[in-house]
Chimera marker file (.cmm) of the C-alpha trace (Angstrom):
<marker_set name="trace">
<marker id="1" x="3.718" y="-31.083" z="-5.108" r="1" g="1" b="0" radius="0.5"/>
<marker id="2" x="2.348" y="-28.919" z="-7.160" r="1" g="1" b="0" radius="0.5"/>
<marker id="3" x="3.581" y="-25.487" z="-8.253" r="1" g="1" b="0" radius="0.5"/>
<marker id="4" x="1.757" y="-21.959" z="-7.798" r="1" g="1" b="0" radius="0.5"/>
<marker id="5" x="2.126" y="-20.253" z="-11.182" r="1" g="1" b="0" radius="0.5"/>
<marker id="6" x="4.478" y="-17.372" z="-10.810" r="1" g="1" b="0" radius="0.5"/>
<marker id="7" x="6.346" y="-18.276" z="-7.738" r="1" g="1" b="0" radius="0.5"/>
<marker id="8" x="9.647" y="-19.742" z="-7.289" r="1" g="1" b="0" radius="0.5"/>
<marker id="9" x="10.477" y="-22.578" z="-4.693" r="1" g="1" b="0" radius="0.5"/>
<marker id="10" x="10.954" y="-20.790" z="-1.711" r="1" g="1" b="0" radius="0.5"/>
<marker id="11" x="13.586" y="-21.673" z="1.012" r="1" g="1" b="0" radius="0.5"/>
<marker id="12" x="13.050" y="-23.381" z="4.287" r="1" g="1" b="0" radius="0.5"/>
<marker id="13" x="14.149" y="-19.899" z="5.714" r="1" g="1" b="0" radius="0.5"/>
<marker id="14" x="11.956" y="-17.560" z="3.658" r="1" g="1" b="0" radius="0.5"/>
<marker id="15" x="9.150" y="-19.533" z="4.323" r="1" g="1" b="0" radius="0.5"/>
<marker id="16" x="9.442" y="-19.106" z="8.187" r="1" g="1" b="0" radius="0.5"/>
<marker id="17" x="9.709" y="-15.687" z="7.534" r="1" g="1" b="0" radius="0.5"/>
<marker id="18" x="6.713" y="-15.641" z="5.604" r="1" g="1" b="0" radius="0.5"/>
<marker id="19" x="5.002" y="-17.333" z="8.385" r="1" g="1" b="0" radius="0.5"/>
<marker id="20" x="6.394" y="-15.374" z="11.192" r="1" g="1" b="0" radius="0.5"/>
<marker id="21" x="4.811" y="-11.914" z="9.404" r="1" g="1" b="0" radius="0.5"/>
<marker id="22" x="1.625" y="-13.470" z="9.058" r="1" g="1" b="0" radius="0.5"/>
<marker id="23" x="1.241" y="-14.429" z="12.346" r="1" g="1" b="0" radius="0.5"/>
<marker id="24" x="2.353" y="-11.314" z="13.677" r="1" g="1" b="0" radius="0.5"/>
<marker id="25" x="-0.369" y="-9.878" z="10.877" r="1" g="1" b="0" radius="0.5"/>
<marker id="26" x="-3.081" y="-12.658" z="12.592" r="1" g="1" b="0" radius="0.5"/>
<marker id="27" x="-2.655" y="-10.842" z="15.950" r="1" g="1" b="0" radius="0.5"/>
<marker id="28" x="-2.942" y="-7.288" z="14.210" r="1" g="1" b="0" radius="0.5"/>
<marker id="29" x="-5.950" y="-8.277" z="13.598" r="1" g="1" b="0" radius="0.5"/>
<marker id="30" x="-6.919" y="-9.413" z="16.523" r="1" g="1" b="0" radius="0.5"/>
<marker id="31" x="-6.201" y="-6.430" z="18.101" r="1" g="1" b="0" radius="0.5"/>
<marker id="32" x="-8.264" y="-4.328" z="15.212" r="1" g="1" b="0" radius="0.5"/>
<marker id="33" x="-11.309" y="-6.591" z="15.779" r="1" g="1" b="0" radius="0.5"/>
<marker id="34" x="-11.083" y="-6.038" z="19.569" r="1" g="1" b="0" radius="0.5"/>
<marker id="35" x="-11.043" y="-1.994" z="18.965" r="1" g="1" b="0" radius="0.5"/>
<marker id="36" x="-14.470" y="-2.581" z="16.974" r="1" g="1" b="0" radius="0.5"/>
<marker id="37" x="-16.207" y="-3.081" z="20.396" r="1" g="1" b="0" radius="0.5"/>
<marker id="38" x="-14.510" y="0.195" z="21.746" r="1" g="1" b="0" radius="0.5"/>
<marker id="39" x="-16.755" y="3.088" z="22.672" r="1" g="1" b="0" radius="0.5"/>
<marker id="40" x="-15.736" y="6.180" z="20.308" r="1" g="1" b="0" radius="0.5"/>
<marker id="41" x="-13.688" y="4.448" z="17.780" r="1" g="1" b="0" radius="0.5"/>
<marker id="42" x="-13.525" y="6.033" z="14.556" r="1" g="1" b="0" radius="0.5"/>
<marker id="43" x="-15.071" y="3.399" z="12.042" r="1" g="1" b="0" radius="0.5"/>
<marker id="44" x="-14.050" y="5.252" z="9.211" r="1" g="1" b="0" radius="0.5"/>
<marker id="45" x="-10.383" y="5.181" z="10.414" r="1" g="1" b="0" radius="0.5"/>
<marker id="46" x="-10.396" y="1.705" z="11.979" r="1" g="1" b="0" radius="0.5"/>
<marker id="47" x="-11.344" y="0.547" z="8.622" r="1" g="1" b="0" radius="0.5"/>
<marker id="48" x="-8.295" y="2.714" z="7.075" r="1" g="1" b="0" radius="0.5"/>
<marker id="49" x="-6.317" y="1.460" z="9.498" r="1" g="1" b="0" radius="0.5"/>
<marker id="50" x="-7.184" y="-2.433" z="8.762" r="1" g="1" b="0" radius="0.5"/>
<marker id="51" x="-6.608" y="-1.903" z="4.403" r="1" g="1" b="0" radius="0.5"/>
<marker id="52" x="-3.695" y="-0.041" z="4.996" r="1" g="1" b="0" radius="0.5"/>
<marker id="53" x="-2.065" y="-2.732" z="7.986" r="1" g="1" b="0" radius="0.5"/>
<marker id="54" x="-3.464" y="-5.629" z="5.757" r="1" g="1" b="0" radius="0.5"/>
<marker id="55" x="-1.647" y="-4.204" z="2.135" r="1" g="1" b="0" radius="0.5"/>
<marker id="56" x="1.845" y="-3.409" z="4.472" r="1" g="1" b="0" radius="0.5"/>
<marker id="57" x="1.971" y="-7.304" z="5.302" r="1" g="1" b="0" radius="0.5"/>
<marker id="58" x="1.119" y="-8.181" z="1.881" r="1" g="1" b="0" radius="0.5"/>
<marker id="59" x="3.984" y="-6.218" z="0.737" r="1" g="1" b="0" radius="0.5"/>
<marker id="60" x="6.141" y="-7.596" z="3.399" r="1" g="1" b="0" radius="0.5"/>
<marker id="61" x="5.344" y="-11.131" z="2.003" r="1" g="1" b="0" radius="0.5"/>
<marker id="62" x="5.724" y="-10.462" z="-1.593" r="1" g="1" b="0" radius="0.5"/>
<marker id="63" x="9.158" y="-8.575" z="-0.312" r="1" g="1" b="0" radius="0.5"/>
<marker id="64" x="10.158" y="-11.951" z="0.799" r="1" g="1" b="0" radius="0.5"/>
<marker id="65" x="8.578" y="-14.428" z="-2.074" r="1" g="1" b="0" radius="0.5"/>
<marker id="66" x="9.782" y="-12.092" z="-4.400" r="1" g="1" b="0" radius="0.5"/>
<marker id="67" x="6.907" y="-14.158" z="-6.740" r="1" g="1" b="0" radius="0.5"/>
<marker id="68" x="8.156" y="-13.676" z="-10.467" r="1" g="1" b="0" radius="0.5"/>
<marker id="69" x="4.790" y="-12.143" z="-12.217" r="1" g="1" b="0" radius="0.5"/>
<marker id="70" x="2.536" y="-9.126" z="-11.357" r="1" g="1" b="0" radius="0.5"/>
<link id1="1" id2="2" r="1" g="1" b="0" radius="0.2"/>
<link id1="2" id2="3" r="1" g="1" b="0" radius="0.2"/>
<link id1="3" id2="4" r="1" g="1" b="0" radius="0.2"/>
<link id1="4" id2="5" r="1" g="1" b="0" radius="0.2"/>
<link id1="5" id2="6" r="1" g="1" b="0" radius="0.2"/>
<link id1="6" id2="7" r="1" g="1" b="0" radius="0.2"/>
<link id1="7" id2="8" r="1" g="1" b="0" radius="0.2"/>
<link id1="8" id2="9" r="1" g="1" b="0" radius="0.2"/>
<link id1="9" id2="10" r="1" g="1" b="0" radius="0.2"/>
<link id1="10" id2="11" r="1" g="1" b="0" radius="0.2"/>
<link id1="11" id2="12" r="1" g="1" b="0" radius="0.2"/>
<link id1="12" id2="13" r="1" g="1" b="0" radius="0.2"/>
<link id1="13" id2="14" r="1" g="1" b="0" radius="0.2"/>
<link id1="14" id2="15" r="1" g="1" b="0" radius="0.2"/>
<link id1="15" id2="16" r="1" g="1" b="0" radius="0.2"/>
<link id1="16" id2="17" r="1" g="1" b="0" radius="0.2"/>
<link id1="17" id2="18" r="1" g="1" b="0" radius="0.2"/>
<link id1="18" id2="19" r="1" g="1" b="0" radius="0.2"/>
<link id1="19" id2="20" r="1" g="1" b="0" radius="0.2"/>
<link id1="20" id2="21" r="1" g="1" b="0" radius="0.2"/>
<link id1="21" id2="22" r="1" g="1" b="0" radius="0.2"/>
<link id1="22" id2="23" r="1" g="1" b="0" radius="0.2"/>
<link id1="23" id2="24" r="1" g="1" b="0" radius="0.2"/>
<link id1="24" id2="25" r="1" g="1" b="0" radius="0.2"/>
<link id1="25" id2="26" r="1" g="1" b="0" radius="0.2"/>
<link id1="26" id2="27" r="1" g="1" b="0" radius="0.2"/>
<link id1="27" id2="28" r="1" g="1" b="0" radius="0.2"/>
<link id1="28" id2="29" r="1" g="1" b="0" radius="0.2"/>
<link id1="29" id2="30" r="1" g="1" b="0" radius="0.2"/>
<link id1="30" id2="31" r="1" g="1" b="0" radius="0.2"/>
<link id1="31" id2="32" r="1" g="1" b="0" radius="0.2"/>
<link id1="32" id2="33" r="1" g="1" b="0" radius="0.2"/>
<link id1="33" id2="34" r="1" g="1" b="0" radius="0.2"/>
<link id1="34" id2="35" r="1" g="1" b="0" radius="0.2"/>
<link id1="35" id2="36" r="1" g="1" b="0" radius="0.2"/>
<link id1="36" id2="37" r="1" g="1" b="0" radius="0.2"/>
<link id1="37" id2="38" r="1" g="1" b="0" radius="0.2"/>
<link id1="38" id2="39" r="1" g="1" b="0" radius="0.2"/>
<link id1="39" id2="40" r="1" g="1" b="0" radius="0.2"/>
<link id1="40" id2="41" r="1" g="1" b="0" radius="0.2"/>
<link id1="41" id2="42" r="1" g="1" b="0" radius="0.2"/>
<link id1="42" id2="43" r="1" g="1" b="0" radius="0.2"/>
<link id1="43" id2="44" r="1" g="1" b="0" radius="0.2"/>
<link id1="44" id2="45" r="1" g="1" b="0" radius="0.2"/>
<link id1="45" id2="46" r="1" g="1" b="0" radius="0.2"/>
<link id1="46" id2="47" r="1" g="1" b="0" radius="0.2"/>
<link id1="47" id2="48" r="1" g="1" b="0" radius="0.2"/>
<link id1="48" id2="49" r="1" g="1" b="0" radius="0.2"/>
<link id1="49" id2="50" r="1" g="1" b="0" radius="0.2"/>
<link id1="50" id2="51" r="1" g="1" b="0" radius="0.2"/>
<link id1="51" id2="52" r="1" g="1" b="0" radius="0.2"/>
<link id1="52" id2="53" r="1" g="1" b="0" radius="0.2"/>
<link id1="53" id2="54" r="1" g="1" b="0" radius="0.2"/>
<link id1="54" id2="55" r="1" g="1" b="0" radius="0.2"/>
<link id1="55" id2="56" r="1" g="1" b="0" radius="0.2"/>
<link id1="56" id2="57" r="1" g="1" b="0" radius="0.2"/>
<link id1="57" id2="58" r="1" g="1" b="0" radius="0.2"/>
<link id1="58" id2="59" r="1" g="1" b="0" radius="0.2"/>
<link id1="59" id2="60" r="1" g="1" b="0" radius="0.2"/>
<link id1="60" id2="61" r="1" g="1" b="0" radius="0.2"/>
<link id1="61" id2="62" r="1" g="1" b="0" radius="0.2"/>
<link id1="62" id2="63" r="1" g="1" b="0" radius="0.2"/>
<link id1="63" id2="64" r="1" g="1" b="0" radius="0.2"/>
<link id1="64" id2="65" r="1" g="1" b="0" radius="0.2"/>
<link id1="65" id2="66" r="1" g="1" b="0" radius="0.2"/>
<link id1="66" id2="67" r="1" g="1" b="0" radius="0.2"/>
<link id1="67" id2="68" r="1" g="1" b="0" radius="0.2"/>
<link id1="68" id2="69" r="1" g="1" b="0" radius="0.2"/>
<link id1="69" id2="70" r="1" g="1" b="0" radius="0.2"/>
</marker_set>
């Protein structure tokens, strides 16, 4: 198997956890798609909303892959 450069070999239980937050991210978004179609939604803020939810999970993964470059 190849190797992504920059991250280590991850263990069998960081990777669940890794897969657990982006499935709880998945159905985030879900729920930010299904606010689109709501009368009197803010765009502006939905759209805040999504970057700033979306950059929060990344963190959460790289927390957890702690990869080894920027």
């Amino acid at each position: 198997m190849d190797k992504i450069a920059g991250y280590r070999d991850l263990t069998k239980t960081e990777t669940d956890l890794i897969n657990m937050v982006k499935a709880k991210a998945n159905e985030i978004g879900a729920i930010l798609e299904m606010l689109k179609s709501v009368p009197d939604i803010d765009p502006r803020w939905l759209a805040i909303a999504r970057t700033d939810l979306q950059t929060g999970f990344m963190a959460v993964t790289r927390a957890i892959a702690r990869p080894t470059t920027f």
